[in-house]
GUMI-19742 format. One record per residue: z, x, y of N, C-alpha, C in turn. Coordinates in nm, 4 decimals, decimal comma, padded with zeros to 6 digits, always signed. Layout:
N
<site <Z X Y> <Z X Y> <Z X Y>>
...
//
This chain:
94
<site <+03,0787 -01,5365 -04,0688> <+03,0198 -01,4802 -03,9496> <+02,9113 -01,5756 -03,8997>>
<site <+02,9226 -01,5903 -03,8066> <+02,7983 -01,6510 -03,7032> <+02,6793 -01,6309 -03,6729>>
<site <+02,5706 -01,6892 -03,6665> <+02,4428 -01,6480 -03,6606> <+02,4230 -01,5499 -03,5354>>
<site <+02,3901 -01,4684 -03,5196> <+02,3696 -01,3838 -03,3812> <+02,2931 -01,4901 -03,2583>>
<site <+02,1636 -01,5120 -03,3317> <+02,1244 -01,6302 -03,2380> <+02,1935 -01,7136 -03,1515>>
<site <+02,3088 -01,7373 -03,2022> <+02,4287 -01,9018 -03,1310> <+02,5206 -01,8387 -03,0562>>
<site <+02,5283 -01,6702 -03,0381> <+02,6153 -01,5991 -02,9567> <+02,5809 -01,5966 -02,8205>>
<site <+02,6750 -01,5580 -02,7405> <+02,6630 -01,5251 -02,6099> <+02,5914 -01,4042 -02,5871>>
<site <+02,6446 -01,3171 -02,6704> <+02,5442 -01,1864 -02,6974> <+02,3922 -01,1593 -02,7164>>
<site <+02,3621 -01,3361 -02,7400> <+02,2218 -01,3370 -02,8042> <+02,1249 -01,3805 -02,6482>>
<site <+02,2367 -01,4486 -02,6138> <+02,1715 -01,5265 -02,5280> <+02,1293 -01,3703 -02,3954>>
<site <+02,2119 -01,2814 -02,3751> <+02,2078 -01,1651 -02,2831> <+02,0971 -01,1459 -02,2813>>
<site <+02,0503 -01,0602 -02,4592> <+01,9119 -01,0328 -02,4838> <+01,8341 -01,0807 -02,4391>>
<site <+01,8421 -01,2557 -02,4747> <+01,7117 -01,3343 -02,4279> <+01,6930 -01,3556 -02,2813>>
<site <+01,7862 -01,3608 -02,2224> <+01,8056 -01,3344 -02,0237> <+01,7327 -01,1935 -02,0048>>
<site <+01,7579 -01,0831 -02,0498> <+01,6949 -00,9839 -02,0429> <+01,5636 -00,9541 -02,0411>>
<site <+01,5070 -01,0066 -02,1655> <+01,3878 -01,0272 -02,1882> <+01,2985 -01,0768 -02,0769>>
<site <+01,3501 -01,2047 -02,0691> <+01,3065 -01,3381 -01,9762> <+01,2870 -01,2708 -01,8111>>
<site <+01,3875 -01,1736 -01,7941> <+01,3780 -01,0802 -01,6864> <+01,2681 -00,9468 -01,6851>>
<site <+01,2718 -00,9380 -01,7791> <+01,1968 -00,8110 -01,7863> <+01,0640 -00,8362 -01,7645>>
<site <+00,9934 -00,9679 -01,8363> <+00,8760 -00,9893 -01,8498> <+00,8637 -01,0890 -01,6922>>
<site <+00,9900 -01,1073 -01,6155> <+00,9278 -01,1561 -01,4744> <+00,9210 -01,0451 -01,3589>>
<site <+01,0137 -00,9310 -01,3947> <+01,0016 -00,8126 -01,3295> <+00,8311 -00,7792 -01,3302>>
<site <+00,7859 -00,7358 -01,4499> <+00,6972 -00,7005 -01,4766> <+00,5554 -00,7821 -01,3879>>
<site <+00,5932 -00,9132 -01,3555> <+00,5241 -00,9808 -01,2847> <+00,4040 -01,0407 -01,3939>>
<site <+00,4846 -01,0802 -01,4929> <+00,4031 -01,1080 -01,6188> <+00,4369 -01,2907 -01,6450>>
<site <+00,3282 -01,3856 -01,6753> <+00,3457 -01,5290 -01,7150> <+00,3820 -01,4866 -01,8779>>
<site <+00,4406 -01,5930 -01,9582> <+00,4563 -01,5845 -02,0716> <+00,3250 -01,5788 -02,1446>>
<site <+00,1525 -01,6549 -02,0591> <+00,0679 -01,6563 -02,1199> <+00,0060 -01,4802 -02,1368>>
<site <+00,0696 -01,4306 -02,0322> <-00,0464 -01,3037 -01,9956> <+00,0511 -01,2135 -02,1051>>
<site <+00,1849 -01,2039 -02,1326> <+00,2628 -01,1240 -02,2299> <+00,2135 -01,1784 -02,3640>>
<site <+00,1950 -01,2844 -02,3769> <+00,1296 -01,3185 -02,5523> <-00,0241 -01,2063 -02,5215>>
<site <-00,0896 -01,2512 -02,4355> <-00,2290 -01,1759 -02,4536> <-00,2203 -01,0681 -02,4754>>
<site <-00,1511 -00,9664 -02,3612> <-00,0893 -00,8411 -02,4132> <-00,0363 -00,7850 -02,5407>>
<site <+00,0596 -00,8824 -02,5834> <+00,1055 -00,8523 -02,7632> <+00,0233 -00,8938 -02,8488>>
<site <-00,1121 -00,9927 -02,8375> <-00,1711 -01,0603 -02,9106> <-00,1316 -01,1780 -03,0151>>
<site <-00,0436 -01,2195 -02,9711> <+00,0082 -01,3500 -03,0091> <+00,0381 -01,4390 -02,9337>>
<site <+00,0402 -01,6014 -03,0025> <+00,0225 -01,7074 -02,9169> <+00,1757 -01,7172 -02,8062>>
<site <+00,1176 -01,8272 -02,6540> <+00,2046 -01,7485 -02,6384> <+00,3636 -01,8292 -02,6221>>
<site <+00,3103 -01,9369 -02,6990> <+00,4343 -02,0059 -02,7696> <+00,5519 -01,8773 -02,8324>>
<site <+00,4882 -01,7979 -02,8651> <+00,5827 -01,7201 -02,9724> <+00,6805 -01,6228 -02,8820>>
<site <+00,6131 -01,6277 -02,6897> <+00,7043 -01,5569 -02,6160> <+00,7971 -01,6865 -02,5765>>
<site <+00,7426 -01,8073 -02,6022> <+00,8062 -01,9050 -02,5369> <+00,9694 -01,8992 -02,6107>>
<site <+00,9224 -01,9152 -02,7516> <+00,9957 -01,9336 -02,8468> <+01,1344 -01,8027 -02,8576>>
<site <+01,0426 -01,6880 -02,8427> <+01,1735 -01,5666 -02,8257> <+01,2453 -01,5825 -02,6744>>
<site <+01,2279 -01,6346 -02,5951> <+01,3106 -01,6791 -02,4932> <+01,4240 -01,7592 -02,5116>>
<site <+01,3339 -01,8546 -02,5344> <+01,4184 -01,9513 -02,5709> <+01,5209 -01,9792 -02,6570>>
<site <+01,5286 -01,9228 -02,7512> <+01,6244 -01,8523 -02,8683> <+01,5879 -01,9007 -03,0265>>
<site <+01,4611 -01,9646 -03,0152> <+01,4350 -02,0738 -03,1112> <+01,3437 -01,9710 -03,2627>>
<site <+01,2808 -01,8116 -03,1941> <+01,2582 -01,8079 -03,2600> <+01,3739 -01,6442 -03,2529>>
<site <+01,4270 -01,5490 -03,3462> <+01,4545 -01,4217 -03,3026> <+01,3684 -01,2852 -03,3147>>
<site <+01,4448 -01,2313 -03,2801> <+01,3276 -01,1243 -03,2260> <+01,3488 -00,9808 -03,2883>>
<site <+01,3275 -00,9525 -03,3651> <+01,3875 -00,7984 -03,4297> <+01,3598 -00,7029 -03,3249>>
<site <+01,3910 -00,5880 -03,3839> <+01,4379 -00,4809 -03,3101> <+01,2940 -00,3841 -03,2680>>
<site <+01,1762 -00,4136 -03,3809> <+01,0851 -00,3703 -03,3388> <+00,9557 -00,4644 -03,2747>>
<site <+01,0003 -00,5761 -03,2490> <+00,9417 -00,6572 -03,1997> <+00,9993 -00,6629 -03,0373>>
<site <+01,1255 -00,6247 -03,0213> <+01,1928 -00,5840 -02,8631> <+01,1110 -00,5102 -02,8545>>
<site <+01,1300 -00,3865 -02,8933> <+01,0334 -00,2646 -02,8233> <+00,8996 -00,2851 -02,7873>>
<site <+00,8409 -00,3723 -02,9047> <+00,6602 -00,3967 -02,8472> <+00,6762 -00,5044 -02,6894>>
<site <+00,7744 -00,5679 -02,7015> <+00,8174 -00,7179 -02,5725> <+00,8112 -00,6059 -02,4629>>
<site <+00,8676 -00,5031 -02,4735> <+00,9351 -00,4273 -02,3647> <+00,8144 -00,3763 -02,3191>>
<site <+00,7464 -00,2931 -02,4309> <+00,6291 -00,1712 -02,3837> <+00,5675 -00,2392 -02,3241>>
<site <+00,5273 -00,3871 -02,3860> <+00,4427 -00,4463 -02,3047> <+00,4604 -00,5353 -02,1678>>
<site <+00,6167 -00,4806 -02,1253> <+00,6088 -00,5054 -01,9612> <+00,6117 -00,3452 -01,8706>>
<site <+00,5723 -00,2904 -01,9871> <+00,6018 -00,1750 -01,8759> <+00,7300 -00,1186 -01,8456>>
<site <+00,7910 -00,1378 -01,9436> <+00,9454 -00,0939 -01,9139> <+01,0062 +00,0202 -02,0535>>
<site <+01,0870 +00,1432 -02,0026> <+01,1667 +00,2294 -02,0985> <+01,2063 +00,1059 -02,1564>>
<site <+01,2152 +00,1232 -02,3078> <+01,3585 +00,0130 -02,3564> <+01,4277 +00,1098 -02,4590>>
<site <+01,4633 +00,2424 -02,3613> <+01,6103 +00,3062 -02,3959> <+01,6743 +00,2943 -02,3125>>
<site <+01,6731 +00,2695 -02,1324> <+01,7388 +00,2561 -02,0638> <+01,7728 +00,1096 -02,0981>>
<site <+01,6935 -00,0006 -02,1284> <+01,7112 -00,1190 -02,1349> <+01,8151 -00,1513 -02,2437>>
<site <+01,7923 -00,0252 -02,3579> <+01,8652 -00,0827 -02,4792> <+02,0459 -00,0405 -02,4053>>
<site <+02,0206 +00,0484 -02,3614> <+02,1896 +00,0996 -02,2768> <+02,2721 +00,0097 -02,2436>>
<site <+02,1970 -00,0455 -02,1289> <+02,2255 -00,1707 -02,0399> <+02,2600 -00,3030 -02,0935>>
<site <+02,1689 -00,3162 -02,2168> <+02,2068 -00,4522 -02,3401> <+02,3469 -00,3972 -02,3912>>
<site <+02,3618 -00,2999 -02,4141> <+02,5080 -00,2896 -02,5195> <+02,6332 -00,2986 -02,4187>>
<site <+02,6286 -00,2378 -02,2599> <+02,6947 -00,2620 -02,2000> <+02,7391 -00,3593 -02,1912>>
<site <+02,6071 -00,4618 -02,1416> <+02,6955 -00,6229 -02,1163> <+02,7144 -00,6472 -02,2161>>
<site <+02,6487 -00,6352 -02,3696> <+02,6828 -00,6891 -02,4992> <+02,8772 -00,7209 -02,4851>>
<site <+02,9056 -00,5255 -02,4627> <+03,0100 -00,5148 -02,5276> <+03,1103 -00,5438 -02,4010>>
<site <+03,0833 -00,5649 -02,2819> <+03,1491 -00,6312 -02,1565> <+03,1797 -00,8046 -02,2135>>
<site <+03,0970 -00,8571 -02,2979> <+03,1346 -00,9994 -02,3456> <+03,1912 -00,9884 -02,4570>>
<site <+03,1836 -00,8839 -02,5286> <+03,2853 -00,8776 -02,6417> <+03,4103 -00,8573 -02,5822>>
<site <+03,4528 -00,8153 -02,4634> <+03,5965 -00,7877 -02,4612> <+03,6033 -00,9159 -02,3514>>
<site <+03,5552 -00,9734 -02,2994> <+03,5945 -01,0899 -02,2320> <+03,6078 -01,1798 -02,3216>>
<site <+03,5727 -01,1791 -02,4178> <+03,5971 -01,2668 -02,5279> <+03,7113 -01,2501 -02,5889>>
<site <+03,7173 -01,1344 -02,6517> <+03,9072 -01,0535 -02,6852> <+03,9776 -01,0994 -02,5868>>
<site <+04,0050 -01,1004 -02,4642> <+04,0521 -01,1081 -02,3643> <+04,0723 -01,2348 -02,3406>>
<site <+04,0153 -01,3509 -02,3923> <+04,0100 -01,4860 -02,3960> <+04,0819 -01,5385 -02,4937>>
<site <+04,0701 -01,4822 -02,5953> <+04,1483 -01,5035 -02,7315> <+04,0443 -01,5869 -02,8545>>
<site <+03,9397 -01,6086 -02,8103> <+03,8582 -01,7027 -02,8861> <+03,6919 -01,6790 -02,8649>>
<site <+03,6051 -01,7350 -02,9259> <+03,5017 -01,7253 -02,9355> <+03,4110 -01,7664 -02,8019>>
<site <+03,2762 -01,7090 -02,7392> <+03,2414 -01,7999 -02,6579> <+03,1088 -01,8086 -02,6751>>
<site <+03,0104 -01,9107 -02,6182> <+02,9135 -01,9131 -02,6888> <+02,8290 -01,9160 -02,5455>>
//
């Protein structure tokens, strides 16, 4: 099995994110201040370099101001919209 990180699936999340915190009308510096960490470490969960657990989403989220149960909905949708374009392809995509 494949690292989740190197998926297409992974990459959604991190588009998501990356959206959420520009919705929010938030710099990556002002979301570290908010979570209290540097703010390399939002740079880094963007970017895919570092990952991001599941309770570390939720603090990303709260701290744009956003439900992340509607958000988590919306992730599994497209999740599972690229899982079957992928079935549908016959092969892996990244």
């Amino acid at each position: 099995m494949e690292k989740s990180t190197h998926t297409s699936e992974y990459a959604i999340l991190r588009a998501e994110l990356r959206s959420s915190r520009e919705k929010a009308g938030l710099t990556q510096r002002q979301l570290a201040a908010r979570l209290e960490v540097p703010h390399s470490w939002i740079f880094k969960v963007e970017s895919g370099e570092r990952r991001i657990d599941l309770v570390e989403f939720c603090w990303f989220i709260a701290a744009c101001d956003i439900d992340p149960i509607p958000l988590s909905a919306k992730l599994l949708r497209d999740i599972r919209a690229q899982q079957a374009k992928r079935r549908a392809s016959g092969g892996r995509s990244k």
